[in-house]
C-alpha positions in Angstrom: 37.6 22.6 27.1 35.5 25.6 29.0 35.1 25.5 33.1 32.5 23.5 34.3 30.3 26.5 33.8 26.9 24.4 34.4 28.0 22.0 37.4 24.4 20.7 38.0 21.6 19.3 35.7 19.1 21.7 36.9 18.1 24.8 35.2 16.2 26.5 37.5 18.2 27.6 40.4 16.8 29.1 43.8 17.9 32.8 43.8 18.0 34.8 47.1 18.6 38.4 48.1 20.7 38.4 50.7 20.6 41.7 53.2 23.2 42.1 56.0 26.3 42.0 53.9 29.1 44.2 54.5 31.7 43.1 52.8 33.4 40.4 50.4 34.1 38.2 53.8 30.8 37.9 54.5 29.6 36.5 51.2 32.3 34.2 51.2 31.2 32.9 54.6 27.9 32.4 53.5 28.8 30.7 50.4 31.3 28.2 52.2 28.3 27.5 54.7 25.6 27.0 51.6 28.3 24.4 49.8 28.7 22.4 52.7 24.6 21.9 52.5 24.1 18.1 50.5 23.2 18.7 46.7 23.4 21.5 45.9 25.9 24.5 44.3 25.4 27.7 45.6 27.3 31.3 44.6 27.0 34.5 46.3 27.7 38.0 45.1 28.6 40.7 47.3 28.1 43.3 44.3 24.9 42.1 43.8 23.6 40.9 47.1 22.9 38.0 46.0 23.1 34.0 46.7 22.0 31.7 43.4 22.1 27.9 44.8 21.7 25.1 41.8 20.4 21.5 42.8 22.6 18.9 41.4 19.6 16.4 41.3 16.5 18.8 41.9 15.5 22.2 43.0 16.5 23.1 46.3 13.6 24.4 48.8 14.3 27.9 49.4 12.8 28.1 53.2 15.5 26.2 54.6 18.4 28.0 52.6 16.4 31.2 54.0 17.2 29.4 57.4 20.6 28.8 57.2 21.5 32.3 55.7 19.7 33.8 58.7 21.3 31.1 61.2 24.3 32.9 60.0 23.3 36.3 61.5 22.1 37.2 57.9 18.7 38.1 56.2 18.1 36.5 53.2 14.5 36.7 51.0 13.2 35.3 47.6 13.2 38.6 45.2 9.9 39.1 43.6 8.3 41.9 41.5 5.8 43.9 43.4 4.4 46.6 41.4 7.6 47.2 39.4 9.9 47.2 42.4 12.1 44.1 43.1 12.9 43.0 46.6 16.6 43.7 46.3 15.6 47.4 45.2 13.9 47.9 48.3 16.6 46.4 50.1 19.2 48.5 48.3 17.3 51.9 48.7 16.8 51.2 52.7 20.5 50.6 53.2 21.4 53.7 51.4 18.9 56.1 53.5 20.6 54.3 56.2 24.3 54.8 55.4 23.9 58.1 54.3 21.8 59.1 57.9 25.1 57.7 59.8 27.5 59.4 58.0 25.8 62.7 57.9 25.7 62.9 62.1 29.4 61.0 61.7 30.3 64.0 59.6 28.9 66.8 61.7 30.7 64.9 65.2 33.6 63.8 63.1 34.8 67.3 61.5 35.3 69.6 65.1 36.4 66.6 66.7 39.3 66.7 63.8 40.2 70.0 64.1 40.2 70.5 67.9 42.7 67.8 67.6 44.8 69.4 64.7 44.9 73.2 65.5 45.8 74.1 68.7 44.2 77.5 69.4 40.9 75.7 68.9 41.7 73.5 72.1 39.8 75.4 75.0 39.5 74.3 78.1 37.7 71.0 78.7 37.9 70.3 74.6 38.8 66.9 74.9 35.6 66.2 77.2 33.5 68.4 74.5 35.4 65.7 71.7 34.4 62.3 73.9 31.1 63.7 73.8 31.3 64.4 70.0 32.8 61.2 69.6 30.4 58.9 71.3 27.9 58.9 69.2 30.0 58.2 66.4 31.9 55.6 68.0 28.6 53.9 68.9 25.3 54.2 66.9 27.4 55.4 63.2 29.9 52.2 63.8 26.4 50.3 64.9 27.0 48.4 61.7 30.7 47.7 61.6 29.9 46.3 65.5 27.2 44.4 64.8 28.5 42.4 62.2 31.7 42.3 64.3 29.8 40.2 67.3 27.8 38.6 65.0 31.1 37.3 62.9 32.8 36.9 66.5 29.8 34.7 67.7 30.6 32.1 64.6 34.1 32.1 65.2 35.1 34.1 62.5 36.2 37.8 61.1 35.4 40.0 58.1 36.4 43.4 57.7 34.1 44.8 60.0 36.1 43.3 62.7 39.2 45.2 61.8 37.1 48.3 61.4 35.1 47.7 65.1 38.7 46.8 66.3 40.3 49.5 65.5 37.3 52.4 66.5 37.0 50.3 70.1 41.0 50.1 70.4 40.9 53.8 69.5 38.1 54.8 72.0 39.4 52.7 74.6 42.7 54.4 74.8 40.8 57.9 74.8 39.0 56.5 77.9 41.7 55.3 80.0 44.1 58.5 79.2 41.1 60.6 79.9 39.9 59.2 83.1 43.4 57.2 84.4 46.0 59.6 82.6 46.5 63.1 82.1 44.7 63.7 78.9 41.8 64.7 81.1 43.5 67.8 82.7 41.7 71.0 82.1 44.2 73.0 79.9 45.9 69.8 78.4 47.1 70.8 74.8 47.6 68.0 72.2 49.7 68.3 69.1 47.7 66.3 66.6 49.9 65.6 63.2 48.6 63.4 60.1 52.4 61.8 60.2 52.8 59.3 63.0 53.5 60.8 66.2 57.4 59.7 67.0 56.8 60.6 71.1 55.4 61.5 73.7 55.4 64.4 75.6 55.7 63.0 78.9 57.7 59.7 78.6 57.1 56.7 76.7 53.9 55.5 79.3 52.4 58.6 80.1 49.3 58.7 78.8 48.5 62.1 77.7 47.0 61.4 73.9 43.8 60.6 73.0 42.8 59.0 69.8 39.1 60.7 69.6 40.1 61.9 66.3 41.1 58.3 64.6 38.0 56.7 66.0 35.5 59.4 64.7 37.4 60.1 61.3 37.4 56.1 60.7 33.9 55.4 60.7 33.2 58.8 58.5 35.8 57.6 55.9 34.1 54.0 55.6 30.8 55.5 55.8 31.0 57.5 53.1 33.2 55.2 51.1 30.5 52.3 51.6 27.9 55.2 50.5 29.6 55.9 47.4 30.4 52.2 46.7 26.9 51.3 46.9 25.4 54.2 44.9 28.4 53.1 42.3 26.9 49.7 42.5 23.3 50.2 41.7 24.9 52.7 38.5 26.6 49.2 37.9 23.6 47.6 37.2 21.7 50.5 35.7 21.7 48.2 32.4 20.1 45.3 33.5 17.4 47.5 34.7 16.7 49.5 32.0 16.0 45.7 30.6 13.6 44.6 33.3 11.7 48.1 32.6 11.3 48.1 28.8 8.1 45.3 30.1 4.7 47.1 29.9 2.4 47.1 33.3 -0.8 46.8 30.8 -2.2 45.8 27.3 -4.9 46.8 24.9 -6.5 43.8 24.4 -8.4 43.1 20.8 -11.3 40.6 21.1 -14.5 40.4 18.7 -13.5 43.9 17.4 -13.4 45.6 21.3 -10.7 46.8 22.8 -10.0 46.3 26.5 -7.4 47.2 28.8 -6.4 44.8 30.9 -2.9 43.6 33.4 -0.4 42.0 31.4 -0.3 39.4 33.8 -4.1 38.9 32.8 -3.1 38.2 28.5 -2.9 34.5 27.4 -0.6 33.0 24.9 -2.7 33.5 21.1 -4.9 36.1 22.6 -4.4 39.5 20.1 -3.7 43.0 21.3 -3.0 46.7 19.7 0.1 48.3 19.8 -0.5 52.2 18.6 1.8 54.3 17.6 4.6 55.2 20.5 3.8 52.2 22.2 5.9 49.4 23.9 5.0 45.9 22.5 3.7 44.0 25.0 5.0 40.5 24.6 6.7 38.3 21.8 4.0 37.9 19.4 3.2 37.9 15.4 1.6 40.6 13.9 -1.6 39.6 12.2 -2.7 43.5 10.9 -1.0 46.4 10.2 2.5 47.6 8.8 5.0 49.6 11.1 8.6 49.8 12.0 9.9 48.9 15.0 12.9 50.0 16.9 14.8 46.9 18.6 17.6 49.3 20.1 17.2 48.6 23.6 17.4 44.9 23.1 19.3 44.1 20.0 21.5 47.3 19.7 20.4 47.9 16.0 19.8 51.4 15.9 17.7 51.3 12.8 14.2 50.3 12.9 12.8 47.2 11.1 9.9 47.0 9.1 7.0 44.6 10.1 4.3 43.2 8.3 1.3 40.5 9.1 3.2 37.3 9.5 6.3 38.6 11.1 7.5 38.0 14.8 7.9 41.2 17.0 9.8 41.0 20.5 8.0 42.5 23.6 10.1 45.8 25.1 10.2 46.7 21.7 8.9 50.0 20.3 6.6 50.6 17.3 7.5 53.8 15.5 4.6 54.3 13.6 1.4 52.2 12.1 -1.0 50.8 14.6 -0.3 46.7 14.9 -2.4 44.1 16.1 -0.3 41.2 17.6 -1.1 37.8 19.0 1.2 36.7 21.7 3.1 33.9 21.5 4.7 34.0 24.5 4.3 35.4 27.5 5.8 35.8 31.4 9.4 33.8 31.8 9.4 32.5 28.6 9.9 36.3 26.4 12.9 37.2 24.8 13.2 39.9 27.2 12.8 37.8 30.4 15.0 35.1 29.2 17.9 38.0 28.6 17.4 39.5 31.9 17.7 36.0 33.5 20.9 35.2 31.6 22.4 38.4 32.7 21.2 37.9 36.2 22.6 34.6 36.0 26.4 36.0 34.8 26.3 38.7 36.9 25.6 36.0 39.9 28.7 34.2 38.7 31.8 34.1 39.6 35.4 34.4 37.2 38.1 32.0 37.9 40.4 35.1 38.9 37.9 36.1 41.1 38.2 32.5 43.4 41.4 33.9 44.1 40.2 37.0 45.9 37.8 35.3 47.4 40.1 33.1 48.9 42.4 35.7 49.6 39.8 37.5 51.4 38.6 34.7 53.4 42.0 34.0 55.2 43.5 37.6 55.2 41.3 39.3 58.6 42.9 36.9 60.7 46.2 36.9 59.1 45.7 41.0 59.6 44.6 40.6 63.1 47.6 38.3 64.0 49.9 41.0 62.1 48.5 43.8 64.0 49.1 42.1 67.8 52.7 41.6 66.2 52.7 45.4 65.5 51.6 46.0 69.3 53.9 43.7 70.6 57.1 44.3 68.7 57.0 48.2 68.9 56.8 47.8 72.7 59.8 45.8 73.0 61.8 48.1 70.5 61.0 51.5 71.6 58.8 51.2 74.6 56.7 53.6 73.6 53.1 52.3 74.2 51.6 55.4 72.0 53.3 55.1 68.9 52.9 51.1 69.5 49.0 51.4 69.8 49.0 53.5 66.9 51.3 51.5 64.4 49.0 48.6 65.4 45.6 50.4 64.9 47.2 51.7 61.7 47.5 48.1 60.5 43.8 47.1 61.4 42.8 50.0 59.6 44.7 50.4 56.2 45.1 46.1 55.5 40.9 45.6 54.9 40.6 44.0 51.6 37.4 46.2 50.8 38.8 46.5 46.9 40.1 43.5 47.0 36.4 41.7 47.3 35.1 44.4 44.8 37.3 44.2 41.9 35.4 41.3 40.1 32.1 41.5 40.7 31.7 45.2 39.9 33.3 44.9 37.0 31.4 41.7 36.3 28.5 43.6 36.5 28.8 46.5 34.4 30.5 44.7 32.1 27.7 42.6 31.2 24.9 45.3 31.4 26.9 47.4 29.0 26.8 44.4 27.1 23.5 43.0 27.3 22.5 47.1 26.1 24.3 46.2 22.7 22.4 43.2 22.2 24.9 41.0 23.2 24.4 38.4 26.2 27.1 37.0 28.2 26.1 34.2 30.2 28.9 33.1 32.7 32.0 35.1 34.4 34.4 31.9 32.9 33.4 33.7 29.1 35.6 36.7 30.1 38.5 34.4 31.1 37.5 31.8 27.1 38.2 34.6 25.1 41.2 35.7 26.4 43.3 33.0 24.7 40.2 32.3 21.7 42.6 31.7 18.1 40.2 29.8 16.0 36.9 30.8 15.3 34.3 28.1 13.7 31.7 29.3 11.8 28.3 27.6 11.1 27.2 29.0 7.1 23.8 29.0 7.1 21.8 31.6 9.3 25.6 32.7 10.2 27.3 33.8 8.1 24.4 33.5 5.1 21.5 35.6 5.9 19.2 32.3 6.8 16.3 33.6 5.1 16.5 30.9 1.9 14.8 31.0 -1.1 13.8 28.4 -3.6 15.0 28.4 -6.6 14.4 25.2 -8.5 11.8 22.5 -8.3 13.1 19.2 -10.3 10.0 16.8 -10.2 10.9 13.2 -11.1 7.8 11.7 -10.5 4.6 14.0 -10.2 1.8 14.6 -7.7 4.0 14.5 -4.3 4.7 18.5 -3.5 1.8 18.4 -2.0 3.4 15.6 0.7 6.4 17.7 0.7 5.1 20.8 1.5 3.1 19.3 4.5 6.0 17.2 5.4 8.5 20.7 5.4 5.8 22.3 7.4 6.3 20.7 10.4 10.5 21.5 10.1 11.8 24.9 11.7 15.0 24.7 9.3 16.0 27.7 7.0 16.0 25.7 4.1 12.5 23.8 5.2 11.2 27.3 5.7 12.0 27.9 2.2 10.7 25.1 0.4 7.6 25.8 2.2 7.5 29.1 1.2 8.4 28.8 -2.3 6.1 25.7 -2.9 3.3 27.9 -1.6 4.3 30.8 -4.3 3.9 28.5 -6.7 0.6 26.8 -5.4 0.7 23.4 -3.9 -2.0 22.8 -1.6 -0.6 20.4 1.3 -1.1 16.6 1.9 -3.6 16.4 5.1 -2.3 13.8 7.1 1.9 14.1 8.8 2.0 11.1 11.4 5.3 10.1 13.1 7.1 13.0 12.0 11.0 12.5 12.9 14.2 15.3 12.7 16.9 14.1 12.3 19.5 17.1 12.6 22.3 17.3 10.1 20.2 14.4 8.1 16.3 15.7 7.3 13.1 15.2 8.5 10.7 11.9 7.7 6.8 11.0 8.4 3.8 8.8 7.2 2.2 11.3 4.8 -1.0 10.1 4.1 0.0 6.4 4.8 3.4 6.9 3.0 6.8 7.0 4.2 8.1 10.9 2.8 11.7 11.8 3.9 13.6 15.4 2.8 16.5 15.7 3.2 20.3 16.3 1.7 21.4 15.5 -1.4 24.3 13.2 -1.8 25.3 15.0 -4.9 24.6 18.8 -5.2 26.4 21.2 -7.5 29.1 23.9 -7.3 26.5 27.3 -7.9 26.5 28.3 -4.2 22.9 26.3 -4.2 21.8 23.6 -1.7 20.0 20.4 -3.0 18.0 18.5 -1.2 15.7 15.6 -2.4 12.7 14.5 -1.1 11.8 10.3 -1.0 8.5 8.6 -1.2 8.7 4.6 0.1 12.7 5.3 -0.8 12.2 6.5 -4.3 13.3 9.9 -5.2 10.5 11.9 -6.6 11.6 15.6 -6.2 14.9 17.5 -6.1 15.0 21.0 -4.6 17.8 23.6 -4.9 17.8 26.4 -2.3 20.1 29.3 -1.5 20.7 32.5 1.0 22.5 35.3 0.7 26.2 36.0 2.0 25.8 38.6 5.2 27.1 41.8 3.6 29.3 42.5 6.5 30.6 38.7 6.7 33.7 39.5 4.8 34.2 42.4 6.7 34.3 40.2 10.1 36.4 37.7 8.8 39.3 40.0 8.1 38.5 41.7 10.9 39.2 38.3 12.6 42.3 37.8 11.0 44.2 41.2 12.0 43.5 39.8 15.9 45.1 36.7 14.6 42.0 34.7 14.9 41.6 31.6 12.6 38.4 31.5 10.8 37.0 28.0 9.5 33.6 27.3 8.3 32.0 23.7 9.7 28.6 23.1 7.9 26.0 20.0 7.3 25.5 21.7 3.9 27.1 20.3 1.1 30.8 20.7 0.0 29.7 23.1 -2.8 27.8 25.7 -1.2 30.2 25.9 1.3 32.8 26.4 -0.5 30.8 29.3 -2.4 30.5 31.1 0.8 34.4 30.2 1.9 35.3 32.0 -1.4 32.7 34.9 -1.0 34.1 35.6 2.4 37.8 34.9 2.2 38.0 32.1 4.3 40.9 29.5 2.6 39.0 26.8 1.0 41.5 24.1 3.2 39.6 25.8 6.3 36.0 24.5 5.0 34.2 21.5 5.7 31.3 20.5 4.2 28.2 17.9 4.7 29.2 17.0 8.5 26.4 16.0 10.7 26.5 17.2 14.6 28.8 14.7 15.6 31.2 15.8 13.2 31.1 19.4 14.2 31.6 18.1 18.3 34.6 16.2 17.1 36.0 18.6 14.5 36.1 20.8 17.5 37.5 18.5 19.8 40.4 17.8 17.2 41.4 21.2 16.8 41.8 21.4 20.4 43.5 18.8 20.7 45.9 20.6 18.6 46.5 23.3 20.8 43.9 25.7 19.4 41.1 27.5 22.2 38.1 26.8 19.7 35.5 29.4 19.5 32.0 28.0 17.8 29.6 30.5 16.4 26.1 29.0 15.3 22.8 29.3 15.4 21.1 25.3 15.0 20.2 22.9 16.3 23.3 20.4 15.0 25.4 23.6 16.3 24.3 22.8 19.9 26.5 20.1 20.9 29.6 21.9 19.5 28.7 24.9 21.2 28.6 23.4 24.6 32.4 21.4 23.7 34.2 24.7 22.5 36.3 27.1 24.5 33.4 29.8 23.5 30.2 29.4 21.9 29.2 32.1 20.5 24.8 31.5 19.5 23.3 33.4 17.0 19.9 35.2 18.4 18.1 34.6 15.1 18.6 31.1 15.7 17.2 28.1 17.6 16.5 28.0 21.0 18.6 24.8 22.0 21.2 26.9 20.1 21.0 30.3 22.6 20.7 27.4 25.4 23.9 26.2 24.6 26.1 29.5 23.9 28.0 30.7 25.9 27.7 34.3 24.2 24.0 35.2 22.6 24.1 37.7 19.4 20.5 38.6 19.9 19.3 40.0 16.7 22.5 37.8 14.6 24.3 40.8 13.6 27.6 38.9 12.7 29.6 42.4 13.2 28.7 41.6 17.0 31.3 38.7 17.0 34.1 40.9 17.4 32.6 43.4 19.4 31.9 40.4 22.0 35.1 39.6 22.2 36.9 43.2 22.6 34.2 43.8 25.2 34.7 40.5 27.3 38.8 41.4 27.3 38.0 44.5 28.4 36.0 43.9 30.9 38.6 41.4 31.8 41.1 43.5 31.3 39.4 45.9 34.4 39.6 43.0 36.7 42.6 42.1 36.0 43.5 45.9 36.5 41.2 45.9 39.7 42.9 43.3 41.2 46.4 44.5 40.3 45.3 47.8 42.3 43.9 45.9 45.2 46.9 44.1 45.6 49.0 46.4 45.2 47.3 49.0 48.0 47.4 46.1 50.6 50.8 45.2 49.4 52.3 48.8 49.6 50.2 50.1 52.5 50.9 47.1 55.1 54.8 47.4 55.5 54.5 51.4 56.1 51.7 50.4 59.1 53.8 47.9 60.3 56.9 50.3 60.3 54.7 53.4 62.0 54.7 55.2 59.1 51.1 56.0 58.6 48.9 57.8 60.7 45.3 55.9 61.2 43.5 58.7 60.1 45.0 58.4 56.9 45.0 54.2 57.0 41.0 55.1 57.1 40.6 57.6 53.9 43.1 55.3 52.2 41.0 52.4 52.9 37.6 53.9 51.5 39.4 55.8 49.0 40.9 52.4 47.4 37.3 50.8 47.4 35.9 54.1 45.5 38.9 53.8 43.2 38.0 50.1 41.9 34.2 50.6 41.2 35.2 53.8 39.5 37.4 52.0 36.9 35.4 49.4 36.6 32.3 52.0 35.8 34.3 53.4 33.1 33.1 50.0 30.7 29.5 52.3 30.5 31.4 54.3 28.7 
């Protein structure tokens, strides 16, 4: 079975943008506090500044989460669109301009301060006053940040990585200060012999105090600085994607009414109002084009880099662009409820998630400041009693403050998280939840759905077998009222040939995996499957009047021309393919044979509750179930299997239920899902290994006086830069 993925019955969580974060630490704090609040699960996303909170039994009321966030020392705001420009935007851009202002004046009082200390004919006399001067600006206003959230943290009884980082620039400046004004580091003419190895003495005996640590303090803050600059401009090219989606919507629309075009907001059209979309233009909304023939290119949303052709009757998607003949549209749907909004939501919502691997590092991250802290005062303390020597002590100590802050250790998920599924959503391919990375890691059997899957969906009728005359006409209006593929085609076929419809549908009841029934002009009319069909690759289905058959219908679709394709695709990853249908055995078995799929791995005529515990049977054998389909009767089996994997073209209960949305049902996209959800896996997994691995290697040499804190400090931000660099490489 999948993680609890949905853990609460509401659907329409309270999302926050959350300002004041500096690190993985802090988002875990805030998240621990949020949980503790009655009724509600919350998740927050250092990558994408973020808090989503679900109500388990209703929607939570977003002032008082505002409250607690800021009772934390935190701001925290609903995001809203204003003119184009989302909240988090804002907040994003002002903390960069604000970053990059401190580490510019860190850099111009960090780089003489550097090499004053290093090269010794640039020591004058009086240059150690000339680098506290340098120095405290940097020390103060650049490290404002790393201080602030320091007390802030300090206040609630607790530490993030800005307390190592305040710890270690105070400790640093401290020491300056007493050797300066107490020892002999003031001395005009005092010479210092600065060295990026540890220094192994002093000149003057192991307590004189002739040192200063201008250099470590200054240098620190310049090295986060600029790391956190680059990691934030890396994080806002993370979701680059998910942007490019939110800005394929149009700000305004040419509105068509009584012959007169107007141009009005797009807030301002109504669902079945028309509008004109020229040549060149965006489409506004989701809509059917009533006039005109054009082609329009889906890239943006569905990844098909060919255009499609359109004509009067067919659905177009807003953010899409028509290529050529002017269009007149009437909108369907409009606001939240498009195709694009509904993508940008679900890859909000996975990028707001949260991997099982990643619970680890947060954990990790939660417990390992203190832990750090405690390590350091052991440095302190255990260098004194070994050598004496209270300068290499300090440093070794400062050293492990500086080089053990889990900065890439809190990034390595959601970064990758978050490019991942932008480069995904791009392809036309939505992943809703961080657990799908982790499903298809282990995914061996894949279960198909036939029709609208691995078929084409778009049915035609080929045969009309009327045992009794004079009731199409209750069929057709009967069928009318059904969204199926094969009702769609007995409507349209009947029409071809035409029947004029009965008048009156009362009671109308679907049935999935059975039919659909109603009083048709006072008569009880029921479609649905045959119980005996044939073996041509054609579906029967019979339609009943009072519980007499009157009318047998054969229907069939065509195979997808890249089904077979997939399917051996499928098999060279070792994947198991199956096909699970409500269609009879016969067409099934068609389509098994048409797309080499063994005809012991087909099962035909199930109804919903078949699929859910055909699924659950394989895996009880053992087998991670994936479950592509694109129905209604699919929905329940989607939600049971490892993966579900909905079909775009589909049903909207179906793309509900998915766990992975093929948006314009290109079956090739299976595949590609899946090799893109390993890999993005496979960069956290990577990301974490690295992370690890830095804290792991770095700690023992800072505990042993090995590393220098200058060096503790580029190490630091250079690790950080490191992980949202690999995980950038998934644009590519």
């Amino acid at each position: 079975m999948k993680p609890d993925s949905k853990p609460s019955p509401t659907d329409d969580p309270v999302v926050l943008a959350v300002t004041g974060m500096t690190c993985a630490a802090c988002a875990a704090r805030i998240e621990k506090k949020l949980n503790k609040l009655d009724g509600v699960v919350a998740t927050v996303n250092y990558a994408t500044s973020k808090a989503t909170v679900t109500g388990i039994e209703a929607r939570p009321d977003a002032s008082h989460l505002v409250s607690v966030i800021e009772g934390l020392g935190y701001g925290a705001v609903a995001p809203n669109i204003d003119d184009g420009e989302s909240t988090v935007e804002i907040a994003t851009e002002a903390h960069l301009v604000d970053i990059r202002r401190r580490l510019m004046v860190a850099v111009v009082c960090a780089t003489p301060v550097m090499a004053m200390s290093m090269i010794g004919a640039l020591q004058f006399d009086g240059w150690q006053w000339v680098s506290l001067a340098l120095a405290a600006p940097v020390s103060t206003w650049c490290a404002w940040p790393f201080h602030k959230s320091a007390w802030r943290n300090a206040a609630h009884r607790t530490t993030t990585m800005d307390t190592l980082i305040s710890l270690g620039v105070v400790a640093a400046v401290a020491w300056s200060l007493w050797a300066l004004v107490f020892g002999n580091a003031g001395e005009i003419g005092m010479k210092m012999n600065m060295s990026l190895l540890p220094r192994t003495e002093s000149h003057h005996g192991a307590m004189a105090h002739d040192e200063i640590y201008l250099e470590v303090a200054t240098t620190l803050v310049a090295f986060i600085l600029a790391g956190r600059w680059f990691e934030v401009r890396a994080r806002r090219r993370a979701g680059d994607a998910l942007r490019a989606l939110l800005d394929l919507g149009v700000r305004s629309v040419t509105l068509w009414r009584d012959g007169t075009e107007t141009v009005i907001p797009i807030g301002a059209l109504g669902v079945g109002e028309t509008f004109v979309v020229r040549p060149g233009e965006t489409v506004a909304t989701d809509g059917v084009v009533v006039e005109g023939t054009s082609a329009i290119d889906a890239s943006m949303i569905t990844g098909e880099s060919v255009p499609v052709d359109c004509h009067p009757g067919d659905v177009v998607t807003g953010g899409t662009l028509n290529t050529n003949g002017r269009l007149l549209v009437r909108a369907t749907r409009i606001g939240r409820d498009t195709v694009l909004a509904q993508m940008a939501r679900l890859v909000e919502r996975a990028q707001d998630g949260k991997a099982p691997v990643q619970r680890l590092a947060d954990k990790v991250s939660s417990v390992f400041v203190p832990v750090v802290i405690a390590l350091s005062v052991a440095t302190l303390a255990g260098w004194l009693i070994i050598s004496g020597d209270v300068q290499r002590s300090f440093e070794a100590a400062v050293a492990v403050l500086v080089i053990a802050c889990p900065c890439a250790l809190g990034l390595a998920t959601p970064v990758a998280l978050l490019v991942g599924t932008g480069r995904a959503a791009r392809e036309g391919i939505i992943i809703k939840g961080a657990h799908v990375l982790e499903a298809t890691r282990a995914v061996d059997t894949m279960v198909f759905d036939k029709t609208g899957t691995l078929t084409t969906g778009v049915m035609t009728l080929q045969g009309v077998d009327e045992r009794e005359a004079g009731h199409l006409g209750a069929v057709l209006a009967l069928e009318a009222n059904s969204e199926h593929p094969i009702a769609r085609a007995v409507v349209r076929g009947l029409r071809e040939r035409g029947v004029v419809p009965a008048t009156s549908v009362e009671e109308f009841v679907n049935t999935p995996g059975v039919g659909v029934s109603a009083l048709v002009d006072g008569r009880r009319v029921a479609v649905g499957r045959a119980e005996h069909g044939d073996d041509s690759g054609s579906t029967v289905v019979e339609a009943t009047v009072d519980g007499i058959v009157v009318v047998r219908l054969s229907v069939s679709d065509e195979v997808k021309p890249t089904a077979a394709g997939i399917i051996a695709e499928l098999r060279a990853l070792g994947v198991r393919s199956m096909i699970v249908s409500g269609d009879a055995d016969g067409p099934v078995r068609h389509v098994a044979s048409k797309v080499g799929i063994d005809a012991r791995d087909t099962r035909g005529a199930v109804l919903p509750a078949d699929k859910l515990r055909i699924v659950h049977e394989l895996q009880a054998g053992g087998a991670s179930v994936a479950m592509v389909g694109d129905g209604v009767n699919d929905a329940a089996a989607l939600v049971a299997a490892d993966l579900g994997v909905a079909m775009g073209t589909g049903t909207d209960a179906a793309m509900e239920a998915g766990d992975l949305t093929i948006v314009n049902g290109d079956l090739a996209k299976v595949p590609r899902a899946l090799a893109l959800s390993r890999r993005t896996l496979g960069i956290i997994r990577a990301n974490l290994f690295w992370a690890f691995a830095y804290n792991v290697a770095a700690l023992p040499l800072a505990v042993a006086g090995l590393m220098n804190p200058v060096i503790a400090g580029l190490a630091m931000a250079l690790s950080s830069v490191f992980v949202v660099t690999n995980s950038l490489r998934l644009r590519r």
